[in-house]
C-alpha positions in Angstrom: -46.0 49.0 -86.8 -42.2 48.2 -87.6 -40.9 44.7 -88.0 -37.6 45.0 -85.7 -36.9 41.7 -85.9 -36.1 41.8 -89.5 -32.4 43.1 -89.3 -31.9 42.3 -93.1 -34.0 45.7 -93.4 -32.0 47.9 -91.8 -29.0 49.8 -93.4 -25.5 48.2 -92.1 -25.1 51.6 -90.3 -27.9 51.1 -88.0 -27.8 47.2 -87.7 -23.7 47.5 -86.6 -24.6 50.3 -84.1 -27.5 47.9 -82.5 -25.1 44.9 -82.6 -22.3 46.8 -80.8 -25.1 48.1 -78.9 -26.2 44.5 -77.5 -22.5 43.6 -77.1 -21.8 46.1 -74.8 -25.1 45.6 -72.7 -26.2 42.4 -70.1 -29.2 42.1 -72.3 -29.5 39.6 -75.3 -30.7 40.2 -79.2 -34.1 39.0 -78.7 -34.6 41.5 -75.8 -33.7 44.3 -77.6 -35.8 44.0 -80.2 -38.4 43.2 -77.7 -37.8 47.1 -76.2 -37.4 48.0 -80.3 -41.1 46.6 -80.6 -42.2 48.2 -77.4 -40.6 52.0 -78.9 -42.0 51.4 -81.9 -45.9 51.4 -80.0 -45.1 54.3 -77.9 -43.8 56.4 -81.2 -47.2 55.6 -82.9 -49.1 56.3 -79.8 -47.7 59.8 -80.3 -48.6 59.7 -84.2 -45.1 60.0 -84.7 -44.1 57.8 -88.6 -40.7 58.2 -87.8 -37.7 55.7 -86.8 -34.9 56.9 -86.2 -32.9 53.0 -85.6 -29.7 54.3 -84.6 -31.4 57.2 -81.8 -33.7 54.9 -81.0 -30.7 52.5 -80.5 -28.9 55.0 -78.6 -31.9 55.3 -76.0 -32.2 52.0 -75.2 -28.6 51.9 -74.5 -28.8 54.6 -72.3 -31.7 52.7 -70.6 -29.4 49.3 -69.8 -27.5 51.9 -67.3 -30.4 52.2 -65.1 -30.3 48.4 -63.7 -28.6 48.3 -60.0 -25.3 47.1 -59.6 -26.2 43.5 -57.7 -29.6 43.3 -58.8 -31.4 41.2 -60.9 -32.1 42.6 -64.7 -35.5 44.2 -65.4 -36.9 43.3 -68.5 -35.6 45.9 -71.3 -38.8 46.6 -73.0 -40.5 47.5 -69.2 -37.6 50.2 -68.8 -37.6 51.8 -71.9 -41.5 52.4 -71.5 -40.7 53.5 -68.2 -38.1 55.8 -69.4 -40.1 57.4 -72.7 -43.3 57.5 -70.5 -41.1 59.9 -67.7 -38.4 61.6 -70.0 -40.2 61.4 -73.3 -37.4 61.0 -76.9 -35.8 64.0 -77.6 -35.3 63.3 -81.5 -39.5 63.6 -81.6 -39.3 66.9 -79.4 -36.8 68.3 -81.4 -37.5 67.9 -84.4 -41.4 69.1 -83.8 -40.1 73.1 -83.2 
């Protein structure tokens, strides 16, 4: 397992991305690196070693769009599972051909 929580290991590349990430979402830090965390057990549930931050980054973002204008926020880590469990991550797929 990844440590997402330790930003001070990611390259200034992917930690900018995530923080303009979280800026432009409803959703704080701490649950993004919950979903992170929660990405991180699905990839090694598929055996993938892999982690692509700023894809992975990218995903999640993707994932804040599917709240419903006027309701409530779902917790982040619950919809990216959700969302990897129905529509899978392409960057694995892809890069598997």
């Amino acid at each position: 397992m990844h440590d997402f929580s330790d930003l001070a290991a990611w390259s200034s590349e992917d930690r900018d991305a995530l923080h303009e990430a979280v800026d432009a979402s409803d959703y704080a830090l701490s649950d993004w690196t919950e979903a992170l965390a929660g990405f991180d057990r699905w990839l090694s549930a598929k055996g993938e070693e892999r982690r692509p931050r700023r894809e992975m980054v990218g995903y999640i973002h993707c994932c804040t769009y599917s709240a419903s204008p006027g309701i409530g926020l779902g917790r982040l880590e619950v919809i990216v599972y959700q969302a990897l469990t129905e529509f899978g991550f392409a960057f694995i797929e892809d890069t598997q051909v």
